[in-house]
C-alpha positions as CSV (number, residue, x, y, z in Angstrom):
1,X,0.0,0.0,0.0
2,X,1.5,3.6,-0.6
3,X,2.3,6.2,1.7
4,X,0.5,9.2,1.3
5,X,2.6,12.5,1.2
6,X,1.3,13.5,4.6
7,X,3.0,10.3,6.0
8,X,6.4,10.7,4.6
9,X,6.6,14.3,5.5
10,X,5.7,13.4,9.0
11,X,8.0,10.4,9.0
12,X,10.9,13.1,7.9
13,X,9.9,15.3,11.0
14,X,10.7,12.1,13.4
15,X,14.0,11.2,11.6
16,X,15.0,14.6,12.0
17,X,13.8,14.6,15.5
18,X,15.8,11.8,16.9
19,X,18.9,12.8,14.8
20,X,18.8,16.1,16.8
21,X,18.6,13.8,19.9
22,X,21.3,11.5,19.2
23,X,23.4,14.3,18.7
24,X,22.6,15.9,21.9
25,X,23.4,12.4,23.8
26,X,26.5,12.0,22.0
27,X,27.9,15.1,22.8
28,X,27.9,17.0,19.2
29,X,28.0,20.8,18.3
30,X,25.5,21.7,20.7
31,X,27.7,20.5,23.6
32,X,31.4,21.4,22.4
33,X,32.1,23.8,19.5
34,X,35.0,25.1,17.9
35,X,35.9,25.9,14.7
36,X,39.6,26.1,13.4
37,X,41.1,27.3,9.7
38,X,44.7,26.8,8.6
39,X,46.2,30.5,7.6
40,X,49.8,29.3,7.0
41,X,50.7,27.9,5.3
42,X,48.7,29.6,3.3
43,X,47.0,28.7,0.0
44,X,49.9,30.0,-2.4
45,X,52.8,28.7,-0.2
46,X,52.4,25.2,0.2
47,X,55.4,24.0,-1.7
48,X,58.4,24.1,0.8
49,X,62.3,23.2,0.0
50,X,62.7,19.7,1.8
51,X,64.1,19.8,5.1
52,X,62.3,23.4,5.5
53,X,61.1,24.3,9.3
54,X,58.0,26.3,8.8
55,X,54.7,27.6,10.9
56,X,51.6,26.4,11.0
57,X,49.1,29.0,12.1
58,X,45.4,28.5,13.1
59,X,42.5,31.2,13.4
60,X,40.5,29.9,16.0
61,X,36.6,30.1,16.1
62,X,35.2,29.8,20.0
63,X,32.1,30.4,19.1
64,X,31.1,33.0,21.4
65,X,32.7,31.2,24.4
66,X,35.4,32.2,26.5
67,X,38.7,29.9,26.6
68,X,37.9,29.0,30.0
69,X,34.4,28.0,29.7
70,X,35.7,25.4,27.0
71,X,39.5,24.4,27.4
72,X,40.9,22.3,24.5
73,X,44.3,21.6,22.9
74,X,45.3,21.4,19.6
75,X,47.7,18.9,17.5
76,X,49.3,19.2,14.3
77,X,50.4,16.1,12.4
78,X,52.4,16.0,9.3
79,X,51.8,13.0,7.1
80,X,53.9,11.7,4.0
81,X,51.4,10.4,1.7
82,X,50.8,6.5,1.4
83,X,52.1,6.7,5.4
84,X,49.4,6.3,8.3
85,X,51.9,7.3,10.7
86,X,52.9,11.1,11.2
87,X,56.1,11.8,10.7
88,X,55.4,14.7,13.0
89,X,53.1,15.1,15.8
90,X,53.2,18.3,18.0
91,X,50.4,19.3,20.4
92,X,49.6,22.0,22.8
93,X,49.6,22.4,26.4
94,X,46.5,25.0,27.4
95,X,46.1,25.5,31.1
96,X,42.4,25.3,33.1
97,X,42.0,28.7,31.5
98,X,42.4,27.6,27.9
99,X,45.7,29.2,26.6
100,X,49.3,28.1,27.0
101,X,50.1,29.5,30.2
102,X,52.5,32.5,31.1
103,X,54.6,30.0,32.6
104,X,55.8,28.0,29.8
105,X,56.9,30.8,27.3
106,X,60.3,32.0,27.2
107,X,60.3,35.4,27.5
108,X,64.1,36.0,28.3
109,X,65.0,33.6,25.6
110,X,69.0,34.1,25.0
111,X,69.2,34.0,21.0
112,X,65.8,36.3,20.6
113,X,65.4,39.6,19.5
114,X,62.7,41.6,20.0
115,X,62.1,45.8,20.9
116,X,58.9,44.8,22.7
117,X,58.7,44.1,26.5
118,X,57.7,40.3,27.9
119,X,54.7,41.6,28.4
120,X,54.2,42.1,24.7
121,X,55.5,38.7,24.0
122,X,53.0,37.2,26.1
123,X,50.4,39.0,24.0
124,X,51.0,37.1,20.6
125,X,53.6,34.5,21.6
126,X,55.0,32.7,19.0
127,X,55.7,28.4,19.5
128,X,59.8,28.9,19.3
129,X,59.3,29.9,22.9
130,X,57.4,27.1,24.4
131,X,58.7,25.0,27.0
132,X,57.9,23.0,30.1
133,X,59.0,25.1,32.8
134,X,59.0,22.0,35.2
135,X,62.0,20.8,33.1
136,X,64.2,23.7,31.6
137,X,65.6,21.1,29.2
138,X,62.3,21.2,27.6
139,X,62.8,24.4,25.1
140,X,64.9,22.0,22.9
141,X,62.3,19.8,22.5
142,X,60.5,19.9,19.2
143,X,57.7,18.5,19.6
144,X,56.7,20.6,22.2
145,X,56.5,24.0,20.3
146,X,53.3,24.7,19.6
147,X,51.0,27.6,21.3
148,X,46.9,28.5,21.6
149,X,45.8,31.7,22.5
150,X,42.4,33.3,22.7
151,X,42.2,33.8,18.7
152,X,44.8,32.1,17.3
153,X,47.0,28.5,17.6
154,X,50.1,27.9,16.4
155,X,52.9,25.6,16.0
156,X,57.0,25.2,14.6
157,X,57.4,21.9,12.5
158,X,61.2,21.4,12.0
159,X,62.4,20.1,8.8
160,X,66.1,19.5,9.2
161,X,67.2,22.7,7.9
162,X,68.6,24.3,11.7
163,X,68.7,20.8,13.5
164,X,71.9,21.5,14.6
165,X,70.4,25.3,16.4
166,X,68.9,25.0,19.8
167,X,67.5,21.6,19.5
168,X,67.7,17.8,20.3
169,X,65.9,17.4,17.1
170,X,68.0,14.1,16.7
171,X,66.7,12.9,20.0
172,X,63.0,13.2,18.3
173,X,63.1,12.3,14.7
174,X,64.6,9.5,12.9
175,X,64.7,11.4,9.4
176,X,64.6,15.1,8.0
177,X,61.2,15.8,5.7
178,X,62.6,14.8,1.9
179,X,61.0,15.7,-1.1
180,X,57.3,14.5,-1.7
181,X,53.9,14.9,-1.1
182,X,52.4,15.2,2.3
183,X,49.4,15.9,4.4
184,X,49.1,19.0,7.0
185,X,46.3,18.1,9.2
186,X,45.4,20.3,12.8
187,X,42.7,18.8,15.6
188,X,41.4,20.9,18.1
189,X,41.2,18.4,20.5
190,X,38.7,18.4,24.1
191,X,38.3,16.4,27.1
192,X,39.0,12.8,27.0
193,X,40.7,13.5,23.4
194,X,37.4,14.3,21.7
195,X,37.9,15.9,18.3
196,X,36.1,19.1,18.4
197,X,37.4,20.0,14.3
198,X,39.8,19.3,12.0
199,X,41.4,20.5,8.9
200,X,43.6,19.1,6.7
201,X,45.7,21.1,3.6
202,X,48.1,19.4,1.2
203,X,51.9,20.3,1.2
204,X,54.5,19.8,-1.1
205,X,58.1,19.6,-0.2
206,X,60.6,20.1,-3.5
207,X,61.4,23.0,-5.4
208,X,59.2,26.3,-6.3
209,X,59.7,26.3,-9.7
210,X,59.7,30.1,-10.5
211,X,60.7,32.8,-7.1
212,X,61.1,36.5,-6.5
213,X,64.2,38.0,-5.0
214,X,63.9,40.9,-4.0
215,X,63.3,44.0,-1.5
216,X,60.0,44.4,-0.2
217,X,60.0,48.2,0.7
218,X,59.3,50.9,0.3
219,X,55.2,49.8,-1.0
220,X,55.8,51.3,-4.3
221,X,57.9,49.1,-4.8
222,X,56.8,46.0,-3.5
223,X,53.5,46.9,-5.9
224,X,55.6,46.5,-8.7
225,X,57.7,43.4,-7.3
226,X,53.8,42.1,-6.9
227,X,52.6,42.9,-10.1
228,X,56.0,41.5,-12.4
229,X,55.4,38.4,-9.8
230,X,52.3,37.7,-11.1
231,X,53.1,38.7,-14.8
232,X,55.8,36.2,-14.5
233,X,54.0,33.5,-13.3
234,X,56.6,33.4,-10.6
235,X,56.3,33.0,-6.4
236,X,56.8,36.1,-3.4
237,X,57.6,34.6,-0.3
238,X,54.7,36.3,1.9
239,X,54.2,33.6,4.8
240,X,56.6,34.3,7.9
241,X,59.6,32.2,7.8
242,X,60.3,30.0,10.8
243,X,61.9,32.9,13.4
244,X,60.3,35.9,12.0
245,X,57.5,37.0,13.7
246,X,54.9,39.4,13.0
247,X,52.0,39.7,15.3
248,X,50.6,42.0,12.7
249,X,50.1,39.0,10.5
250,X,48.3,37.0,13.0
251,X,45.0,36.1,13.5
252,X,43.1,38.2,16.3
253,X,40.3,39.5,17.8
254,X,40.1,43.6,17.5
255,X,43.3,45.1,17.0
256,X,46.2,43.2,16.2
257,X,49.4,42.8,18.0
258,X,52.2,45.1,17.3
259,X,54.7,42.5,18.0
260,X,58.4,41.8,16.6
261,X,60.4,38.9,17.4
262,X,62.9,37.1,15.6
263,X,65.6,34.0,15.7
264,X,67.6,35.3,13.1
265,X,69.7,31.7,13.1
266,X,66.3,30.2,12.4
267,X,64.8,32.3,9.9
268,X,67.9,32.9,7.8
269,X,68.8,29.4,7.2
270,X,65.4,28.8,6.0
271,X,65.0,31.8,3.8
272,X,68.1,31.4,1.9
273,X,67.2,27.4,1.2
274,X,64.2,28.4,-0.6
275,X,66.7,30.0,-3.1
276,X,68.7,27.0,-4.1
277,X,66.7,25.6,-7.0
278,X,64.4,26.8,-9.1
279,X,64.3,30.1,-11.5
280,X,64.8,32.7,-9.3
281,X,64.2,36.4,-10.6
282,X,66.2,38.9,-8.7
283,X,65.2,42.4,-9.2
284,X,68.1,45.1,-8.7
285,X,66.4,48.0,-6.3
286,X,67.0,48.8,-2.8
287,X,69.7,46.3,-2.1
288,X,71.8,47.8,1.0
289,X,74.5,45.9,2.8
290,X,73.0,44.8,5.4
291,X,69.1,44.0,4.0
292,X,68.0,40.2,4.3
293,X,68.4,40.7,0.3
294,X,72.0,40.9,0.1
295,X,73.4,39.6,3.5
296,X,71.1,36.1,3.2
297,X,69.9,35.7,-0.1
298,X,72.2,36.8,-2.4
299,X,75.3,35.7,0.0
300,X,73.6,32.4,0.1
301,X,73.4,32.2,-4.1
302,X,76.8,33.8,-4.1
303,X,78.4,31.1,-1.4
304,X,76.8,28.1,-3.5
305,X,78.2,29.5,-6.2
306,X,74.6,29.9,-8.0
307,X,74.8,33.9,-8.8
308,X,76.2,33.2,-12.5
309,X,73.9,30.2,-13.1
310,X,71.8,30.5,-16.0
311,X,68.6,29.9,-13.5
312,X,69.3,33.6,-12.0
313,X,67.9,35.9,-13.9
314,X,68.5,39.9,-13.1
315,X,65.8,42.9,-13.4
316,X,66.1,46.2,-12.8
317,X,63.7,49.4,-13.6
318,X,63.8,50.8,-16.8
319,X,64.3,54.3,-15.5
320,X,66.0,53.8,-12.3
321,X,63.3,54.0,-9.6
322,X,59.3,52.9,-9.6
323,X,58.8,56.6,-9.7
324,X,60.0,59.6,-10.7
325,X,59.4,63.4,-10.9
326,X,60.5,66.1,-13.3
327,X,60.4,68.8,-15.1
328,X,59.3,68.5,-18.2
329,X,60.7,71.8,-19.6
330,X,57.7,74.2,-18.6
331,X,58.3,74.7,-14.9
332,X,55.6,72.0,-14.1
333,X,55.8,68.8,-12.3
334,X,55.4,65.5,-13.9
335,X,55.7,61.9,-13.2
336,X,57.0,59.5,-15.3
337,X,56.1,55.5,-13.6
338,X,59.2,53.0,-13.8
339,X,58.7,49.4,-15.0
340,X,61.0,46.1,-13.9
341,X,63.1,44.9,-17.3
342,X,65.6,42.4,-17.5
343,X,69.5,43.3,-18.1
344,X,70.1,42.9,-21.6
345,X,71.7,40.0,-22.5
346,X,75.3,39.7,-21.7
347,X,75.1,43.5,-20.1
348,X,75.9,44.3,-16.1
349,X,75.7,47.2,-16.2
350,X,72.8,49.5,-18.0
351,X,72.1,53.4,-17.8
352,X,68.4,53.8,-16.6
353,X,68.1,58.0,-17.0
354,X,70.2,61.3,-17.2
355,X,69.0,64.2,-15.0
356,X,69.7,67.5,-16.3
357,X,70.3,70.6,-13.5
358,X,70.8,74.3,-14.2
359,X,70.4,77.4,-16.3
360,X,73.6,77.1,-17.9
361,X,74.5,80.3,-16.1
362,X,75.5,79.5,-13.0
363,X,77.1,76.3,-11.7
364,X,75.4,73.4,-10.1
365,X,77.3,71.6,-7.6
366,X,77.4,68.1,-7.6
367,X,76.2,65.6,-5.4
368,X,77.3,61.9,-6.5
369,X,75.6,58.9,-5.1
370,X,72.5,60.8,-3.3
371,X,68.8,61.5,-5.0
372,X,65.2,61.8,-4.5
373,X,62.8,60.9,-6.8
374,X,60.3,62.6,-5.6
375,X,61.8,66.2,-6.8
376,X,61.1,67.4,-9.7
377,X,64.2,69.9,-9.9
378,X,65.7,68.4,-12.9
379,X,65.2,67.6,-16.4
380,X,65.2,64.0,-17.7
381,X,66.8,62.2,-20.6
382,X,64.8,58.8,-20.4
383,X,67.0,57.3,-23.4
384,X,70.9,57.4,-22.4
385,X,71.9,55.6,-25.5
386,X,70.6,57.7,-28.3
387,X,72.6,60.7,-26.7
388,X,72.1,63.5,-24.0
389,X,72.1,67.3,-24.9
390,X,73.4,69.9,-22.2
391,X,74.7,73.2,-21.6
392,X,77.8,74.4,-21.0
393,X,77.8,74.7,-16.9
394,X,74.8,72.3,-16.8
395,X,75.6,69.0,-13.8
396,X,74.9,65.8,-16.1
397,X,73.4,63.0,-13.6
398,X,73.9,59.4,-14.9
399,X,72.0,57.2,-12.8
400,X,72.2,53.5,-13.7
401,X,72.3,49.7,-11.9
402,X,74.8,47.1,-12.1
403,X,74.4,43.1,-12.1
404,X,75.8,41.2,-8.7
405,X,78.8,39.2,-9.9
406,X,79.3,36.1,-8.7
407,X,82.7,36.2,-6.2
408,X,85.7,33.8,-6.1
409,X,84.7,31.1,-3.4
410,X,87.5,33.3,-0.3
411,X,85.5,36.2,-1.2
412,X,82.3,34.8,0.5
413,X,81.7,34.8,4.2
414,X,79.5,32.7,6.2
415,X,78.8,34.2,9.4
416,X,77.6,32.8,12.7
417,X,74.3,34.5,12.4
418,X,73.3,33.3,9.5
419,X,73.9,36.1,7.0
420,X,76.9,35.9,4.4
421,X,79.5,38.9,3.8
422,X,80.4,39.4,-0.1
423,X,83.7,40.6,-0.3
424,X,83.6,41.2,-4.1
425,X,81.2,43.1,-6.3
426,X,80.7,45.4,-9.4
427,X,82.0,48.8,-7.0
428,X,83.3,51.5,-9.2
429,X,82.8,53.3,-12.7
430,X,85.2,55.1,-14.9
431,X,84.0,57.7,-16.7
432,X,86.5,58.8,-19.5
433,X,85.1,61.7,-22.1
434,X,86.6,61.9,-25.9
435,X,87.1,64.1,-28.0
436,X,87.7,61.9,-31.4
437,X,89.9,59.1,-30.1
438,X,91.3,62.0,-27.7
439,X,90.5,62.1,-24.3
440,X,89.8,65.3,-22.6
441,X,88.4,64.5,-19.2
442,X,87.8,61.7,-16.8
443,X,86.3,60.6,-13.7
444,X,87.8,57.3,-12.1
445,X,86.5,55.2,-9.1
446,X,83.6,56.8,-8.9
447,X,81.7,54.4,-6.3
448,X,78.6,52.4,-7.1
449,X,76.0,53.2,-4.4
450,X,72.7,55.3,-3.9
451,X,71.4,56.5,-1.4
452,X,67.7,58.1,-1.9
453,X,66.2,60.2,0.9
454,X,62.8,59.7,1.8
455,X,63.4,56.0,0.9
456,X,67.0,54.4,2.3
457,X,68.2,57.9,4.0
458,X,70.6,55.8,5.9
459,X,71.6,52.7,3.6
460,X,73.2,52.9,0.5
461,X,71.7,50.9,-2.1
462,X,75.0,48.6,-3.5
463,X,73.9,48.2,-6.8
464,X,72.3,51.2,-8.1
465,X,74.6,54.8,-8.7
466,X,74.3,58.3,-9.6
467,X,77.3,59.7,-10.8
468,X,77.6,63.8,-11.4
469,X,79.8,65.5,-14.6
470,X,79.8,69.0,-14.3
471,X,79.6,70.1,-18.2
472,X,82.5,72.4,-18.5
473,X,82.2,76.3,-19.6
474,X,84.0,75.2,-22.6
475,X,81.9,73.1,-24.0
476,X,80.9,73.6,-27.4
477,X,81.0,70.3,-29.6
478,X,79.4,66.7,-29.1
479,X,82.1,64.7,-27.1
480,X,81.8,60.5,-26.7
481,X,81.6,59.6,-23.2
482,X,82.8,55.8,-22.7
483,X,81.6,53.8,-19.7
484,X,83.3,51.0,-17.7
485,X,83.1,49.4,-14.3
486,X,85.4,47.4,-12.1
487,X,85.0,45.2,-8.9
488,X,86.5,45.6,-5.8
489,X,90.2,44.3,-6.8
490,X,90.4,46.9,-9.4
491,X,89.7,44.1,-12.4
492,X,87.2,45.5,-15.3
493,X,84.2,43.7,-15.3
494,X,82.9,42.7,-18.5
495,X,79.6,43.3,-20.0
496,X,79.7,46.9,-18.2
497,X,81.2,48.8,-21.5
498,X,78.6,51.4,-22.2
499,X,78.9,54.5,-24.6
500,X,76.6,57.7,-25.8
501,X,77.4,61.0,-27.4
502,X,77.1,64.2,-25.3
503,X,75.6,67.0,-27.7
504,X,75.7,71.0,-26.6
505,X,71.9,72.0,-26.8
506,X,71.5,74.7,-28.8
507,X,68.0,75.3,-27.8
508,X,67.4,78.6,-25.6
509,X,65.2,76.9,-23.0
510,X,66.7,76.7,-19.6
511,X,66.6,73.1,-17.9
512,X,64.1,75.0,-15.1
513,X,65.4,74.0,-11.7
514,X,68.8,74.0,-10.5
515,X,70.3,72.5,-7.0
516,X,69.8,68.7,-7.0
517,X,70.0,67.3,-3.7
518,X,71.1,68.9,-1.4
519,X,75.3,69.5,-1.8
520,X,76.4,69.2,1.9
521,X,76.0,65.5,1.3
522,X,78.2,64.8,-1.4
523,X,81.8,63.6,-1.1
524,X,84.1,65.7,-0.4
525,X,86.4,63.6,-3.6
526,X,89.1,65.6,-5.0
527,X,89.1,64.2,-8.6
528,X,85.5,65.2,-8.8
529,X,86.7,69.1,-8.7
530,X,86.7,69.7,-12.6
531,X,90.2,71.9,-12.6
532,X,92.2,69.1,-11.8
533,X,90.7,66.7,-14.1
534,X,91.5,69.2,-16.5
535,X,94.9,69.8,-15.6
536,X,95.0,65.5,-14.5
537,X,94.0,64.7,-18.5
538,X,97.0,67.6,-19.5
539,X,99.7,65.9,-18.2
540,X,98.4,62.1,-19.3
541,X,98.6,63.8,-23.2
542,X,102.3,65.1,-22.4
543,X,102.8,61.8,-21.0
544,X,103.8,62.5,-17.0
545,X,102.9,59.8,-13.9
């Protein structure tokens, strides 16, 4: 006989009914809830280098509920695909109130830096610092670093990479993680070891096949980086390496953290492994001395050997900067935007603009090696090669970027903290001026560096230059200037030949704007003063030493 559709909707209601009970007498949502979501790694970094240490980070969803009023742990498990066992296994320690206590985090922790107080560590404490304060020994233990605070949970998962750093690592795992695929999975776990959620991500551990290396600041900048990234097809390391800490980053509740900590002999090691393989894109802006950029990354490629490989490829703006103002010949301000090119083939060093200062009346002084790109007191030649037209009294500004060079192996330092000193580089450019095959002024080992105010006001970018010639009174016919640069030993580098004819401008227009930056910051270089260059190239044609 049929059921009627008034029986089948009623029979619905009861199934529903006593589902809804069973859940309650088994404990479900309605008794304990929490919801968890994996934010690091995150979607578009789950391809590690093998042995990698890295965090995993959890945004925590109580539910409305207090960490007290529903205490739970929670336990991240690394799987290698095809094995039911986890290769590692780290869970939490929460206290009756639901949170790692104060207790067990390491404030005063001997190789951490941070310009925040403890109490600000407590605040958004990251799983390096977790220990069992009943046994000191405890913060070398691996497997114990993992944290859970109100909004957030997070743990360290060693790879290998810094075993040998403030660990018994080899005490806890049998093998480093290798190359393959694996599974990322993190329980928030209750009383009586009750799953409350789970979530599992895949992970890769191998090569990314295409990277980014560069600077990230200033934001105009890092725009660009973002934009040729993505153009390219090719990877930005955003996720926090293992050691860098950024409370800013962090899941939270109203306003975020404003803490800074980092274990630079964690972090380092892992951001310059990422860099071994793989096409990596280096882009030539911003680069100081001591910048993760050049004192990690590049000192890493540079002490493998890996900075001449045909997998490192080098880019640098097409006009020098992201951005720059000028005068485009009517008093007014304009602004022309930069783009990231690569180096021309078998070039290191390239000419990105020529800045134009003065009336041709009165002198400009020079002022090598500083800028800002955000004053329009010059005129711009975008096109160096085709030629540059000045005045007599004018300052020509050559601004240009060279390629890092990759060093004889003494040259490269590896220092205890993890960063690498380059002893060897593309540091000074010669300058000669001819008349015919005549030469009628120079300017030797002038250095390359830049400093831009407003940008790096305090760190010379080591691969970028501008480099001042006052035009002299006399000038009155197109001279050849001739370009070459030299490393650190002296030696000429090849690929850094570069030539273009300087023509007199015959126009009557003034170059509107003289003064540059400002001239108390330029270098106080005799061979820059143009009378003894004059009197220097003299005695070189009568043939004196």
């Amino acid at each position: 006989m049929r059921s009627s559709r008034k029986d089948v909707s009623v029979l619905k209601k009861i199934a529903a009914l006593a589902l809804i009970c069973l859940c309650l007498l088994a404990g479900g949502p309605a008794a304990e809830a929490v919801g968890i979501a994996i934010t690091a790694p995150s979607a578009g970094n789950r391809i590690l280098a093998p042995t990698r240490d890295f965090y995993v980070i959890v945004s925590l969803d109580r539910e409305g509920k207090n960490p007290e009023e529903e205490p739970f742990n929670v336990r991240f498990e690394l799987y290698r695909n095809g094995n039911p066992t986890a290769i590692r296994s780290i869970t939490s320690s929460v206290d009756g109130n639901g949170l790692s206590p104060a207790g067990a985090i390491e404030t005063d922790y001997a190789n951490g830096w941070t310009p925040g107080t403890s109490a600000d560590i407590l605040a958004a404490p990251l799983p390096d610092l977790v220990f069992n304060p009943a046994q000191p020994v405890s913060k070398y233990h691996p497997e114990r670093k993992a944290v859970v605070t109100s909004h957030y949970a997070a743990a360290l998962i060693q790879g290998g990479c810094t075993k040998n750093f403030d660990s018994d690592y080899a005490a806890s795992y049998v093998q480093d993680i290798e190359e393959g695929n694996y599974t990322l999975t993190v329980t928030a776990v209750g009383g009586g070891g009750l799953p409350l959620d789970t979530e599992s991500v895949p992970l890769a551990f191998g090569s990314v096949p295409d990277k980014i290396l560069s600077r990230f600041s200033p934001a105009d900048h890092m725009a660009k980086v973002t934009a040729f990234a993505a153009a390219n097809n090719s990877h930005v390391y955003t996720d926090l390496f293992p050691g860098y800490w950024d409370a800013k980053t962090l899941p939270h509740g109203t306003a975020p953290s404003t803490l800074f900590y980092e274990i630079v002999r964690r972090w380092r090691p892992n951001d310059a492994l990422e860099y071994m393989n793989g096409t990596v894109r280096g882009v030539v802006y911003n680069v100081n001395a001591t910048s993760a950029t050049q004192a990690v990354e590049i000192g890493a490629l540079a002490n493998a050997l890996r900075l001449g490989a045909g997998s490192m490829l080098w880019y640098h703006y097409d006009i020098g900067d992201p951005a720059v103002k000028y005068n485009p010949g009517n008093g007014s301000v304009a602004t022309k935007q930069g783009s990231i090119v690569a180096f021309a083939s078998g070039d290191r060093l390239v000419l990105t603009r020529a800045e134009i200062r003065g009336d041709g009346v009165t002198e400009v002084s020079p002022a090598d090696y500083v800028c800002s790109p955000d004053l329009a007191d010059k005129q711009v030649d975008w096109n160096v090669a085709d030629g540059v037209a000045v005045k007599p009294k004018q300052l020509l500004s050559l601004f240009g970027a060279v390629m890092p060079i990759q060093p004889d192996p003494e040259d490269v330092v590896a220092n205890e903290d993890g960063t690498y000193t380059v002893n060897n580089r593309i540091a000074t450019v010669r300058y000669s001026l001819l008349d015919g095959a005549t030469e009628v002024l120079s300017f030797d080992a002038k250095r390359v560096e830049l400093t831009r105010y407003g940008v790096n006001s305090n760190r010379a970018s080591i691969y970028e230059f501008r480099h001042d010639i006052p035009v002299p009174a006399s000038f009155d016919h197109a001279l050849t200037v001739n370009v070459s640069a030299f490393d650190s030993y002296g030696v000429e580098v090849e690929g850094t030949s570069e030539a273009f004819v300087l023509r007199l401008d015959t126009s009557g227009r003034g170059s509107g704007g003289g003064g540059g930056c400002s001239a108390g910051f330029a270098p106080l270089s005799l061979f820059l003063l143009l009378p003894l260059l004059i009197v220097e190239c003299d005695r070189r044609k009568r043939g004196e030493r």
